[in-house]
N, CA, C and O atoms as a printed pandas DataFrame, in Angstrom:
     atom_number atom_name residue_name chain_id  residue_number  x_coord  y_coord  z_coord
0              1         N          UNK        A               1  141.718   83.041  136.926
1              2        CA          UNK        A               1  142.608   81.938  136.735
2              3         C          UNK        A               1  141.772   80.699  136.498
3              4         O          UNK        A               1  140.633   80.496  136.918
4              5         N          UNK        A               2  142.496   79.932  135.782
5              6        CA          UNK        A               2  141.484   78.890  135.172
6              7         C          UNK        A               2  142.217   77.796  135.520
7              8         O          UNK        A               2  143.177   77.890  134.755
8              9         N          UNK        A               3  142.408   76.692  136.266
9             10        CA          UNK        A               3  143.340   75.558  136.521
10            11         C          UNK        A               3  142.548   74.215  136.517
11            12         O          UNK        A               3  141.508   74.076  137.162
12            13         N          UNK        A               4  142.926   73.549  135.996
13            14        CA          UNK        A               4  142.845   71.567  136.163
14            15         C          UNK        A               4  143.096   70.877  137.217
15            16         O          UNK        A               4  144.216   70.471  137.529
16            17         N          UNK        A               5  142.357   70.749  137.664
17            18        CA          UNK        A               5  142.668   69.411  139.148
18            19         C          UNK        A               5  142.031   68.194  139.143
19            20         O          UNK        A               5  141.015   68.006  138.474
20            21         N          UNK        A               6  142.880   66.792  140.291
21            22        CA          UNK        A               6  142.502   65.781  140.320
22            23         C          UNK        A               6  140.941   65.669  141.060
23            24         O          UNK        A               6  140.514   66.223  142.073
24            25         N          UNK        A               7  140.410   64.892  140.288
25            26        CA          UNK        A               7  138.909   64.825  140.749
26            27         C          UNK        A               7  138.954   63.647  142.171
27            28         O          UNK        A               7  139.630   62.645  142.405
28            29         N          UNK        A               8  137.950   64.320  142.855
29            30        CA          UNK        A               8  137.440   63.222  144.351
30            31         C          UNK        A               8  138.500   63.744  144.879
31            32         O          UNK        A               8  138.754   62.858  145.695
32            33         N          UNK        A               9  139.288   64.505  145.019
33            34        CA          UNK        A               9  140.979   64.845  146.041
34            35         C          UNK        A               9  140.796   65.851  146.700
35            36         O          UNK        A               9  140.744   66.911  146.077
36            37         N          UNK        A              10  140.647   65.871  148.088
37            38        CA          UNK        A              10  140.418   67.618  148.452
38            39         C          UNK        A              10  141.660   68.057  148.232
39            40         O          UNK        A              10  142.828   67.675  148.155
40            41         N          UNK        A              11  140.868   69.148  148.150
41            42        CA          UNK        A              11  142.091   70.104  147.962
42            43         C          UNK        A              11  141.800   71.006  148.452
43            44         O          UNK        A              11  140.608   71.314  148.462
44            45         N          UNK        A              12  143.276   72.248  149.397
45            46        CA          UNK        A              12  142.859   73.693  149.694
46            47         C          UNK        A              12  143.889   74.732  149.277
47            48         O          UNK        A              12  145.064   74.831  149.631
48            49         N          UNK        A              13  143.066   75.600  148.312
49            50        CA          UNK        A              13  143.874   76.396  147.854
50            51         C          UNK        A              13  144.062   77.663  148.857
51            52         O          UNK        A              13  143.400   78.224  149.730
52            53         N          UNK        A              14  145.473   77.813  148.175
53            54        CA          UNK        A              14  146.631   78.747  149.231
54            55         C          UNK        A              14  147.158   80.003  148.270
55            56         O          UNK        A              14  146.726   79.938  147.119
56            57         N          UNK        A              15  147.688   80.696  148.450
57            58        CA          UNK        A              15  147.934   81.831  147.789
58            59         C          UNK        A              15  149.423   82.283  149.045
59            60         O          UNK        A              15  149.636   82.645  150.202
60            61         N          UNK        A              16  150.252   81.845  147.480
61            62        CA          UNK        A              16  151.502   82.144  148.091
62            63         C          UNK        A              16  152.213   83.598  147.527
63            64         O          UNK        A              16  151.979   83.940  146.368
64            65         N          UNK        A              17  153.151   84.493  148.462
65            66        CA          UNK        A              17  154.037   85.632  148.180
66            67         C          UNK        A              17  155.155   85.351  146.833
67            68         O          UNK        A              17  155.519   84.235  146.464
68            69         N          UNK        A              18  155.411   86.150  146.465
69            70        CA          UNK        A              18  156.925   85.599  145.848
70            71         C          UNK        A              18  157.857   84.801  146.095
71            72         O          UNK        A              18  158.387   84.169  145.181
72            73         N          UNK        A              19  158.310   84.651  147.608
73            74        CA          UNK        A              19  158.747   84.037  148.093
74            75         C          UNK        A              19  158.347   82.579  148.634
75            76         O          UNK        A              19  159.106   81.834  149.253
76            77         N          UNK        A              20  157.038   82.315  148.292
77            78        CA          UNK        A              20  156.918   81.152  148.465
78            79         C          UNK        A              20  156.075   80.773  149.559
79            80         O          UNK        A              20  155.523   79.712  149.848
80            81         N          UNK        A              21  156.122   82.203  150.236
81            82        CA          UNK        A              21  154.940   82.184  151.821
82            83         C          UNK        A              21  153.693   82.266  151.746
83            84         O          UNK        A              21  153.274   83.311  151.247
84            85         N          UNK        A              22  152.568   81.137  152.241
85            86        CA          UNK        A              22  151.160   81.247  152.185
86            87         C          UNK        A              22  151.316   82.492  152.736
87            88         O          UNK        A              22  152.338   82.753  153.370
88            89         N          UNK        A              23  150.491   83.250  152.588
89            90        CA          UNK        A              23  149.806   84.570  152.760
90            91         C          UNK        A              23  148.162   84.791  152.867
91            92         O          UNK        A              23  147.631   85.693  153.516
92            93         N          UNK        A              24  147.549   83.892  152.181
93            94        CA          UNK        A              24  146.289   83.425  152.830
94            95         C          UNK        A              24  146.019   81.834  152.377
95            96         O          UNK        A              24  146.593   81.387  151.384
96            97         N          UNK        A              25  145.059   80.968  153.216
97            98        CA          UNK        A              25  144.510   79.405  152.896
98            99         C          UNK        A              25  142.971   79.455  152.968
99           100         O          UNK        A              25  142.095   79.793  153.764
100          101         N          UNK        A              26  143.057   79.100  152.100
101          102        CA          UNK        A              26  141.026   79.354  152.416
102          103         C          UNK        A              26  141.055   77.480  153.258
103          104         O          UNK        A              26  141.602   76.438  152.897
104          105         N          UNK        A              27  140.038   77.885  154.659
105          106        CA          UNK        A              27  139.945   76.376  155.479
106          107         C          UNK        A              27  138.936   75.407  154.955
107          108         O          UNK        A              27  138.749   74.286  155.428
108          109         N          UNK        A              28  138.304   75.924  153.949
109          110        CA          UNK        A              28  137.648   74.932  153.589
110          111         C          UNK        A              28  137.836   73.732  152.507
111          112         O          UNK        A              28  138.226   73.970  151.364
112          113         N          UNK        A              29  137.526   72.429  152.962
113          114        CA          UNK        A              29  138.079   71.607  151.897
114          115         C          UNK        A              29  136.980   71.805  150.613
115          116         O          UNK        A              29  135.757   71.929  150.670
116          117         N          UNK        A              30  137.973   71.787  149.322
117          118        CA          UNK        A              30  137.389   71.636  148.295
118          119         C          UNK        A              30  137.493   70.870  147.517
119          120         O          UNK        A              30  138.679   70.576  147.372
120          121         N          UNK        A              31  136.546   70.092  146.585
121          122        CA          UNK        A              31  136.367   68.974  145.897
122          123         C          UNK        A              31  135.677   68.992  144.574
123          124         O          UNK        A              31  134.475   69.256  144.563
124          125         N          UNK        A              32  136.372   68.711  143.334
125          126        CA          UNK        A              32  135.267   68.351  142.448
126          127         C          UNK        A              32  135.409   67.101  141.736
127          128         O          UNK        A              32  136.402   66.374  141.691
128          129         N          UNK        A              33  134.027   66.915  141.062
129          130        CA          UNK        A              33  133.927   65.744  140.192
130          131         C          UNK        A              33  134.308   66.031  138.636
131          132         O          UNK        A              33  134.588   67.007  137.939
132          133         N          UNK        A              34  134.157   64.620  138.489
133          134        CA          UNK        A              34  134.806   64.582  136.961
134          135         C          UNK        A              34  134.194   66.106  135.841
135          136         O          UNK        A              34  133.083   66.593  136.052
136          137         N          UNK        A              35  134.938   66.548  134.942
137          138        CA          UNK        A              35  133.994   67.013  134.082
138          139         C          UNK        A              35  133.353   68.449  134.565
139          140         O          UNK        A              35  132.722   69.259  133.887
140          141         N          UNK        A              36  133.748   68.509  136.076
141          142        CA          UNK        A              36  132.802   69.921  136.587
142          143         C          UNK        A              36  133.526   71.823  136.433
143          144         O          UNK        A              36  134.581   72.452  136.519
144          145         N          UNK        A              37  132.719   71.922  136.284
145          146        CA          UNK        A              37  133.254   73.344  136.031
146          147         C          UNK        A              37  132.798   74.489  136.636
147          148         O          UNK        A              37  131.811   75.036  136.144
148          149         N          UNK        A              38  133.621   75.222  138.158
149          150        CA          UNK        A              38  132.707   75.865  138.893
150          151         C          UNK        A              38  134.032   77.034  139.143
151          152         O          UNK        A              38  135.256   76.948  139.040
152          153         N          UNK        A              39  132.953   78.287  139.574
153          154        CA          UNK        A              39  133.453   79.497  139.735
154          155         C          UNK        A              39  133.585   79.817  141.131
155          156         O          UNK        A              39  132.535   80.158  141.675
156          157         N          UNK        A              40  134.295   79.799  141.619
157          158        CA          UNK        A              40  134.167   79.952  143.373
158          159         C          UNK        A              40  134.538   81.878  143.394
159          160         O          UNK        A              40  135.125   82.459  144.307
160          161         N          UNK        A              41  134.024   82.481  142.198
161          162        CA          UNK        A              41  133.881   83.677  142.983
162          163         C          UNK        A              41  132.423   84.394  142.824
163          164         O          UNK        A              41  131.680   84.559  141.857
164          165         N          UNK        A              42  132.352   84.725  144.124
165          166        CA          UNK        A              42  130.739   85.780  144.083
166          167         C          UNK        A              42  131.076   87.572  143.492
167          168         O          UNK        A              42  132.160   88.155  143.461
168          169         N          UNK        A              43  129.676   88.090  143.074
169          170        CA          UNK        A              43  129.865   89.148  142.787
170          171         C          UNK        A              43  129.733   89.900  144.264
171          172         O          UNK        A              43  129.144   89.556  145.289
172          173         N          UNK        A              44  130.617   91.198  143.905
173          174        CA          UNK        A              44  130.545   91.629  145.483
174          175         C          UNK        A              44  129.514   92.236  145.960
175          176         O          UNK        A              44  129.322   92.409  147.164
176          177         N          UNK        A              45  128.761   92.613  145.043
177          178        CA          UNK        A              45  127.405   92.856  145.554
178          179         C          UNK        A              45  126.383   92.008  146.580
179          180         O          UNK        A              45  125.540   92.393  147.391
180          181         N          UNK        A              46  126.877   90.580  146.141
181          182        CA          UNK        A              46  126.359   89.381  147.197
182          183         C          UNK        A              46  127.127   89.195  148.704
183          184         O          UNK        A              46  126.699   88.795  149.787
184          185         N          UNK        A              47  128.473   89.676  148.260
185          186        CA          UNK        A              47  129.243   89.341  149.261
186          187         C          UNK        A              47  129.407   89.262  150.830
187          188         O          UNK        A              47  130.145   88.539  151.499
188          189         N          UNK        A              48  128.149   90.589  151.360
189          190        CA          UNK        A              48  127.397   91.080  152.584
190          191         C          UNK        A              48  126.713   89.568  152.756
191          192         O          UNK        A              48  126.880   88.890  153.770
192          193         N          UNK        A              49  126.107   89.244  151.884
193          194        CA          UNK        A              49  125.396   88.445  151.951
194          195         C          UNK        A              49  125.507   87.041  152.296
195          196         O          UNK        A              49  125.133   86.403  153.280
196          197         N          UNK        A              50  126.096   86.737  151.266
197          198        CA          UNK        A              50  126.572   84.795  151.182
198          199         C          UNK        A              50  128.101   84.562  152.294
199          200         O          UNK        A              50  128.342   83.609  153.034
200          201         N          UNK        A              51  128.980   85.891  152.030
201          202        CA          UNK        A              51  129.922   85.225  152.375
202          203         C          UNK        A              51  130.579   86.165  153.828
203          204         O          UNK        A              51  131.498   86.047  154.638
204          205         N          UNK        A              52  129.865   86.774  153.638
205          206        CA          UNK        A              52  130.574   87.541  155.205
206          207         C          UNK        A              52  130.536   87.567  156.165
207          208         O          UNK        A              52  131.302   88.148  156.933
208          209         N          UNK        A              53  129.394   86.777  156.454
209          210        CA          UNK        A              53  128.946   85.874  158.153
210          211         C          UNK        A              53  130.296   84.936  158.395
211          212         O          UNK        A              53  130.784   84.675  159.495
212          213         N          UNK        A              54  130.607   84.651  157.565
213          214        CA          UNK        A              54  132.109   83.417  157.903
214          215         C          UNK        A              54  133.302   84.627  158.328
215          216         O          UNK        A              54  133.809   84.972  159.395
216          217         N          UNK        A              55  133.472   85.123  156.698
217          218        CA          UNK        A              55  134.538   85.844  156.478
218          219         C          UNK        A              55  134.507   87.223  157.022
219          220         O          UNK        A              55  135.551   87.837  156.800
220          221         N          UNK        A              56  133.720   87.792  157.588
221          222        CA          UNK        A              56  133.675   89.013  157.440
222          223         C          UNK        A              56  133.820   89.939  156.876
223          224         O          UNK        A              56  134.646   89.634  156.016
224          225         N          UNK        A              57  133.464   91.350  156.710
225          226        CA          UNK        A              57  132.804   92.515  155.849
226          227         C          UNK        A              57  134.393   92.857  154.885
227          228         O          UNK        A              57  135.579   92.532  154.944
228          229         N          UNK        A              58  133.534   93.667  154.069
229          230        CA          UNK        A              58  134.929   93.641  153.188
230          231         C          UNK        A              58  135.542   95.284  153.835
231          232         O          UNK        A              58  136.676   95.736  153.675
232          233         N          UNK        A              59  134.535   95.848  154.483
233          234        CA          UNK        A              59  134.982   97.337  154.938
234          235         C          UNK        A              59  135.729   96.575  156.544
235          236         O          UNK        A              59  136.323   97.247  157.388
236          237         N          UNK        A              60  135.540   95.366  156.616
237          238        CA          UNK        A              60  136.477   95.545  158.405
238          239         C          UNK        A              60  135.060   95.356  159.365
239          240         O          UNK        A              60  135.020   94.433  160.178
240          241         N          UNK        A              61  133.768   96.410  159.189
241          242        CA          UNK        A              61  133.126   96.593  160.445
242          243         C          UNK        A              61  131.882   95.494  160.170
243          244         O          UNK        A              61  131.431   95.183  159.068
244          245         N          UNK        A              62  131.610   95.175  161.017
245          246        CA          UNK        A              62  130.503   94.176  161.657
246          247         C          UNK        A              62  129.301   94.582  161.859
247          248         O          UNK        A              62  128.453   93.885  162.416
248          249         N          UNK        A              63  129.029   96.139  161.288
249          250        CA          UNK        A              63  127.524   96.739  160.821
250          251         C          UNK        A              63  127.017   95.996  159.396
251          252         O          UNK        A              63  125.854   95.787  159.051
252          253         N          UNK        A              64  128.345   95.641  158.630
253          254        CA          UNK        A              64  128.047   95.635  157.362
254          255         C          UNK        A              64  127.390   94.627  156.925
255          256         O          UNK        A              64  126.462   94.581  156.117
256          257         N          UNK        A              65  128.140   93.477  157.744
257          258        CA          UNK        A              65  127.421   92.344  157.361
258          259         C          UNK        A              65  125.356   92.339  157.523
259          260         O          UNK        A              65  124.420   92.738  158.215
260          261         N          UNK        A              66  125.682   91.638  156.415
261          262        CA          UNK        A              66  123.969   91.033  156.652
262          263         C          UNK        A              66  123.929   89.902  156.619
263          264         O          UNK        A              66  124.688   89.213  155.937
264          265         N          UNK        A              67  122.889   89.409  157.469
265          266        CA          UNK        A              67  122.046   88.067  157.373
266          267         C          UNK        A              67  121.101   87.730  156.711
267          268         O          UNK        A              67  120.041   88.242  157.069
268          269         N          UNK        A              68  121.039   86.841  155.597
269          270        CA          UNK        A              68  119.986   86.570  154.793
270          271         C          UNK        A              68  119.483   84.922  155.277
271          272         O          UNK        A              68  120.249   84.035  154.898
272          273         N          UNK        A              69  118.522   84.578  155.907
273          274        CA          UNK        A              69  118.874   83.130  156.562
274          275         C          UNK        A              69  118.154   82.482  155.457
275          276         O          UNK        A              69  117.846   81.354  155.842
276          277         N          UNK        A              70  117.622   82.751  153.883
277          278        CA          UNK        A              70  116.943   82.473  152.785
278          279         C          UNK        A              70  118.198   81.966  151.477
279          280         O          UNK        A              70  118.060   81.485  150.352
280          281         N          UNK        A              71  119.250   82.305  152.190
281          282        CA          UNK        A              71  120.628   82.228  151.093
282          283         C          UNK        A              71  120.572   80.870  150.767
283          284         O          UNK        A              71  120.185   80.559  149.641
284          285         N          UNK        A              72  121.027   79.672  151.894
285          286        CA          UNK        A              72  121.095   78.865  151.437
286          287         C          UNK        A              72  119.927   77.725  151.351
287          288         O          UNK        A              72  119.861   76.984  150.371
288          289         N          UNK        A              73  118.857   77.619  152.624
289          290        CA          UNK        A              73  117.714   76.882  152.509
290          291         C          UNK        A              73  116.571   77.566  151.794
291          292         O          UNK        A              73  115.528   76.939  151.609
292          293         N          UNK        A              74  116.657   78.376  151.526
293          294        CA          UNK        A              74  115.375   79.279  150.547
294          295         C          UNK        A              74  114.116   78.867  151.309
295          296         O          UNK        A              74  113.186   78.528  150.577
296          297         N          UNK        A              75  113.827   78.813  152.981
297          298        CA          UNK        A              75  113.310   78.069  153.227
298          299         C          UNK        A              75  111.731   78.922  153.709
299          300         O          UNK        A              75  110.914   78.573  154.560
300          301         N          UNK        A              76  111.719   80.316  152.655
301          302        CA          UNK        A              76  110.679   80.866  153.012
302          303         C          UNK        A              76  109.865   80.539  151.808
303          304         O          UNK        A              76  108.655   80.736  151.927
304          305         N          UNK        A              77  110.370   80.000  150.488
305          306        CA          UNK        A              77  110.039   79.465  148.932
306          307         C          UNK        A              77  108.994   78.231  149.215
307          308         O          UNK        A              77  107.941   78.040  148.608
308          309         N          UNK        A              78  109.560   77.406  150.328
309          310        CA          UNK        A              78  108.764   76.089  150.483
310          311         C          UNK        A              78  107.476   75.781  149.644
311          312         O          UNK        A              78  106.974   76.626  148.903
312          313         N          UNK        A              79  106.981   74.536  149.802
313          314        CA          UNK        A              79  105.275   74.269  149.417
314          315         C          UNK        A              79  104.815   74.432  150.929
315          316         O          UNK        A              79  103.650   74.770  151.138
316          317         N          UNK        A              80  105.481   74.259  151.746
317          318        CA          UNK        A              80  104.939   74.171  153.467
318          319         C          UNK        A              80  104.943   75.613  153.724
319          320         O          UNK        A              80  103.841   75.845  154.220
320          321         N          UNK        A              81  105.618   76.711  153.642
321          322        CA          UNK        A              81  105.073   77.602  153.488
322          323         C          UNK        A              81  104.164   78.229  152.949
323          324         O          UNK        A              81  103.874   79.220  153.618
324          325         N          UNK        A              82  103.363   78.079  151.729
325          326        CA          UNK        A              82  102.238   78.664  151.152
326          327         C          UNK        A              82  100.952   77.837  152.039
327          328         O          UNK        A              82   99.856   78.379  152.174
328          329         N          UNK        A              83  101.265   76.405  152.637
329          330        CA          UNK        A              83  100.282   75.751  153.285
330          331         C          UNK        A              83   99.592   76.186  154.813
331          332         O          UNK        A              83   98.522   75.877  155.338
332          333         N          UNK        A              84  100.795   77.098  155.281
333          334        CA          UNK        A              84   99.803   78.065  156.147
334          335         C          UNK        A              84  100.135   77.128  157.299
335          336         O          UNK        A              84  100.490   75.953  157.197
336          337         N          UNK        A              85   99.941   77.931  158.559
337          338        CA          UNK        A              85  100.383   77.200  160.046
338          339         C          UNK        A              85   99.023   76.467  160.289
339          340         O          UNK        A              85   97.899   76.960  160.186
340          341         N          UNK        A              86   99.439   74.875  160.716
341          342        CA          UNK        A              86   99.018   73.974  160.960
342          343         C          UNK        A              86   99.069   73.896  162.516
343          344         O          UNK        A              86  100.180   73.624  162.971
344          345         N          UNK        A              87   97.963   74.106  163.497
345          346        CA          UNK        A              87   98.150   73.314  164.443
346          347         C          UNK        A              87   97.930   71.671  165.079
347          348         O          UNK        A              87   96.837   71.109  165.160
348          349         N          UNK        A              88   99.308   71.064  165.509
349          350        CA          UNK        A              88   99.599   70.122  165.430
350          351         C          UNK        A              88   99.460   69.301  166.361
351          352         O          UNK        A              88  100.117   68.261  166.413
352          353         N          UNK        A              89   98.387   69.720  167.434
353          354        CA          UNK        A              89   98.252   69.190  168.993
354          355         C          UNK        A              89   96.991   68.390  168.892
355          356         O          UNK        A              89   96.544   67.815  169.884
């Protein structure tokens, strides 16, 4: 689905029944800027990954999930990492 929205406005999209009943709300507020154009879906191959520590596994069980703690700070990529442990005393 491809839709137009007001920019700077959160917004949270809901997914309603036929009848008109949310049936799920995603809680997070969402926002874009002018001009932007973004895909808020992952492939499910990532999905263990990026999004199932929040949401949980798509099978139900709590083996499945993984932790990648590199997802969002990439923070093993650093320049301070290749610089090697410094002692600082």
């Amino acid at each position: 689905m491809y839709i137009r929205v007001p920019t700077k406005i959160p917004l949270f999209l809901e997914l309603l029944d036929q009848s008109g009943t949310p049936i799920f709300r995603m809680e997070e507020e969402t926002q874009f800027a002018a001009n932007e154009n973004i895909n808020l879906a992952v492939p499910e191959r990532a999905y263990s990954t990026l999004c199932a520590v929040c949401h949980g596994s798509i099978s139900g069980r709590d083996l499945d999930i993984v932790v990648d703690v590199d997802v969002i700070s990439t923070a093993s990529q650093t320049a301070a990492h290749a610089a090697g442990i410094q002692d600082l005393r």
